[in-house]
C-alpha positions as CSV (number, residue, x, y, z in Angstrom):
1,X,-30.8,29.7,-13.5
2,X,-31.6,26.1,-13.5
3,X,-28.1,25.2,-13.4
4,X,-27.8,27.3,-10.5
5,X,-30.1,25.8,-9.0
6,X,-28.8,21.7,-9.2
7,X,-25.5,23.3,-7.5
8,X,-27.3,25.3,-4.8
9,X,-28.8,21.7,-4.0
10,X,-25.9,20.3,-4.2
11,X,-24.3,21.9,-1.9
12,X,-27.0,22.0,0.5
13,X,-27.1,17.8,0.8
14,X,-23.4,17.9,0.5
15,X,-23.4,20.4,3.7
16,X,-25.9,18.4,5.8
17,X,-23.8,15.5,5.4
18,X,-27.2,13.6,3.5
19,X,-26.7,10.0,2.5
20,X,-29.6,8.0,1.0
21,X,-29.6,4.4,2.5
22,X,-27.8,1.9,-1.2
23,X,-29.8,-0.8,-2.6
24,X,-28.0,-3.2,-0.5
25,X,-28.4,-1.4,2.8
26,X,-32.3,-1.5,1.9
27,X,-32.3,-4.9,0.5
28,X,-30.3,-6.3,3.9
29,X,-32.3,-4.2,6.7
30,X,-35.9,-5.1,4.8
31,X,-34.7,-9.1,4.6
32,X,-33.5,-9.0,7.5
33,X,-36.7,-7.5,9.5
34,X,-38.6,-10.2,7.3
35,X,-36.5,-13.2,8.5
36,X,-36.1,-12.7,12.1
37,X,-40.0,-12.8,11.9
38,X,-40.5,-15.9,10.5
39,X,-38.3,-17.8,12.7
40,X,-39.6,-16.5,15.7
41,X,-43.6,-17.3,14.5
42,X,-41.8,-21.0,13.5
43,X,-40.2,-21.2,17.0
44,X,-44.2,-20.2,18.9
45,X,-46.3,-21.7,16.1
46,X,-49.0,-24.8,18.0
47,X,-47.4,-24.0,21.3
48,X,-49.8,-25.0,24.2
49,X,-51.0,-22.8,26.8
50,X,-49.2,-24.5,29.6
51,X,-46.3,-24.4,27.0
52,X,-46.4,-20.5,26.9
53,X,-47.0,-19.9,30.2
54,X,-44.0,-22.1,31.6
55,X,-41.4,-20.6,33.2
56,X,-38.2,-21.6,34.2
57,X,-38.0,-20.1,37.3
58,X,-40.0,-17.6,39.3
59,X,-37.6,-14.2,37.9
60,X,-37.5,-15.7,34.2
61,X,-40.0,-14.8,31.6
62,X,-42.3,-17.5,29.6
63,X,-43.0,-17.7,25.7
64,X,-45.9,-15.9,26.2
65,X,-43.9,-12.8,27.7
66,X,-41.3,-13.0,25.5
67,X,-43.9,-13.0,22.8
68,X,-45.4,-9.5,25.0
69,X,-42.3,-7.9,24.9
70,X,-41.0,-8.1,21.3
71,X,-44.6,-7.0,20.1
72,X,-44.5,-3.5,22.6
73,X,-40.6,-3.1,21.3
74,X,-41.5,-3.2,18.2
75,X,-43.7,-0.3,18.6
76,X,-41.4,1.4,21.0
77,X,-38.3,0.8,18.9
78,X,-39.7,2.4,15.8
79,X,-41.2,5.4,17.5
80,X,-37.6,5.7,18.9
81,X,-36.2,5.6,15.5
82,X,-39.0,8.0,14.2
83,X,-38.3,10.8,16.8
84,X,-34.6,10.5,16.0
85,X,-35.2,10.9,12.2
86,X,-37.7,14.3,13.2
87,X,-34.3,15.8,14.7
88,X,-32.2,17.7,12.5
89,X,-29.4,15.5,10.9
90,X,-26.0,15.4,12.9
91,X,-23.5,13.5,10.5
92,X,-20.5,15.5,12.8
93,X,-21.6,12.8,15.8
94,X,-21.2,9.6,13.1
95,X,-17.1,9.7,14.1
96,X,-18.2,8.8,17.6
97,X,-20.2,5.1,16.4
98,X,-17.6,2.4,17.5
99,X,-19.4,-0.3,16.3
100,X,-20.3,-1.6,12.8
101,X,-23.3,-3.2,12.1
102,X,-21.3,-6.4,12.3
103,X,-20.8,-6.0,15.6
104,X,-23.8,-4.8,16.3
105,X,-26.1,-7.3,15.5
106,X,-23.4,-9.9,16.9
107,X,-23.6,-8.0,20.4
108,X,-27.4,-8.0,20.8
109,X,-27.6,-11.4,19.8
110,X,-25.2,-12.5,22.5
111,X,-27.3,-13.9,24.9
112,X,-24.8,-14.0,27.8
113,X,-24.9,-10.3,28.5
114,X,-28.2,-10.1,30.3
115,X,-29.8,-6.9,30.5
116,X,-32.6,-5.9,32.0
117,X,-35.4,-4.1,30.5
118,X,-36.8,-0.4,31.0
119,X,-40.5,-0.5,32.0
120,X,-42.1,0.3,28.8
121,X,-40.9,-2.7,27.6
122,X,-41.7,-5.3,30.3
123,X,-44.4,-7.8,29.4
124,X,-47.0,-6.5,31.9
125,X,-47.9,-3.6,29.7
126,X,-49.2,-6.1,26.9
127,X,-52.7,-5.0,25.3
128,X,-53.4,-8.3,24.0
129,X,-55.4,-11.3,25.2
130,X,-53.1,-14.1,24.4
131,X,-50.2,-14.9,22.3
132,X,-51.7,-14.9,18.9
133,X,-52.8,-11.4,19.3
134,X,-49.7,-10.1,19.9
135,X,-48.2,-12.1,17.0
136,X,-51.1,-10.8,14.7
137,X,-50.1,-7.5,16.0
138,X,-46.3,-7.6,15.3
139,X,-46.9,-9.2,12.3
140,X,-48.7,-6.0,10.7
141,X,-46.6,-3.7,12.1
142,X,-43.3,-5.4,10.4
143,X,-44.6,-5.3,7.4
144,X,-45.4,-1.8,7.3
145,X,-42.4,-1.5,8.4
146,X,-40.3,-3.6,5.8
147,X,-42.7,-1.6,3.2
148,X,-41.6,1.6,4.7
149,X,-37.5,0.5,4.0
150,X,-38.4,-0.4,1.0
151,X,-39.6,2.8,-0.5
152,X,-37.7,5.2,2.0
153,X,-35.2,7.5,0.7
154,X,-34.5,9.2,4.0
155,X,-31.0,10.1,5.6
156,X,-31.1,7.0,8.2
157,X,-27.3,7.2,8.6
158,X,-26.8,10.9,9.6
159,X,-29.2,10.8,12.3
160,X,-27.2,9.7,15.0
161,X,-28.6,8.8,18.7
162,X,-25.9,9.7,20.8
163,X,-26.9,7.3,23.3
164,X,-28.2,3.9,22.9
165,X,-27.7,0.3,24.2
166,X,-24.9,-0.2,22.1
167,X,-23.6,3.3,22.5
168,X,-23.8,6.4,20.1
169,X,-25.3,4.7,17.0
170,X,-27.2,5.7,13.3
171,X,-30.9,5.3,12.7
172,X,-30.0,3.0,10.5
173,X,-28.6,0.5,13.3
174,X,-31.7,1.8,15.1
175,X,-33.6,-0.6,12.8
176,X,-31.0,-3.5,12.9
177,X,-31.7,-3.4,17.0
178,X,-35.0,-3.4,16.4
179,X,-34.8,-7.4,13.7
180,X,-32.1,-8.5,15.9
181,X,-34.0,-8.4,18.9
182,X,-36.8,-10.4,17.4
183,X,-33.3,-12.8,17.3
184,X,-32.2,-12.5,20.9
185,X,-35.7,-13.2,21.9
186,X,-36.1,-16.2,20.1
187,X,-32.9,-17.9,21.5
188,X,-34.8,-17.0,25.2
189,X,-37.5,-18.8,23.9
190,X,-35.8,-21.8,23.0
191,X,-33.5,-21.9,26.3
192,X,-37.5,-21.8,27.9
193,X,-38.1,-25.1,25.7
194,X,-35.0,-26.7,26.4
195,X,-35.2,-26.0,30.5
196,X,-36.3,-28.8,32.5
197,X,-40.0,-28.9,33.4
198,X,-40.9,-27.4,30.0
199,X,-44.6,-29.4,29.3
200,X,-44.3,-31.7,26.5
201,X,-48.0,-30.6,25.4
């Protein structure tokens, strides 16, 4: 009976398609998350008010909205991710991903393809007083975040959101938007140092 048993599992994760994250997958997604973190607090760490609130130009976000933005993505990013991984598992829709993760993270981090963002996401909504709240904020929720990577054994690559910003892609790269963001945000950041104007103090 027990035997039967293993086999009728078996089957059942062989059926749904079910693929546990590997060690690697966990170790680059959770190092990953961790890294793009710490440059961006290096790259807003003793910045002055008139520092963060510089803008470029009048349609161009400062450091401080920048700042806004990645701390509301990463709330709305994950909740994305969450709700994809409460749907039922659809490993027949992974044949219609065109990009690797490569590719993925290479595209988001391309900061010549300007995009605009959806309102949820725009700087305005902020809860915080000033940057450091924000940081404080998206600080905790990375690391529960990594933490939850870490000891996660759920089916992140047979949940597959048919549409996304890079097209039809897993859960899994769900979470790689979600680092490399923090990345394509920090490069705005420093283009915002390096723009003329910028305050030295």
């Amino acid at each position: 009976m027990k035997k039967m048993l293993v086999i009728i599992t078996m089957l059942l994760f062989s059926s749904a398609g079910f693929c546990q994250l590997t060690k690697a997958e966990k170790t680059r997604l959770a190092n990953h998350l961790d890294s793009t973190l710490q440059v961006l607090s290096r790259s807003v760490e003793g910045l002055s008010e008139a520092q963060l609130n510089f803008k470029p130009d009048t349609g161009k976000w400062s450091i401080k909205e920048c700042v806004y933005h990645l701390a509301l993505s990463e709330t709305n990013i994950w909740q994305w991710m969450q709700g994809l991984m409460k749907a039922p598992a659809n490993p027949d829709k992974r044949a219609s991903i065109k990009m690797a993760d490569d590719q993925l993270l290479a595209g988001i981090a391309d900061r010549s393809n300007k995009i605009k963002t959806s309102e949820p996401f725009e700087p305005k909504n902020a809860k915080w007083a000033n940057k450091d709240e924000a940081m404080a904020f998206l600080k905790a929720e990375r690391a529960k975040h990594i933490d939850y990577i870490k000891s996660s054994n759920e089916d992140f690559r047979n949940h597959v959101a048919e549409q996304g910003p890079a097209g039809p892609m897993d859960a899994y790269q769900v979470l790689l938007l979600l680092s490399q963001h923090t990345v394509r945000h920090t490069k705005q950041i420093e283009e915002v140092k390096a723009s003329p104007g910028y305050p030295a103090s």
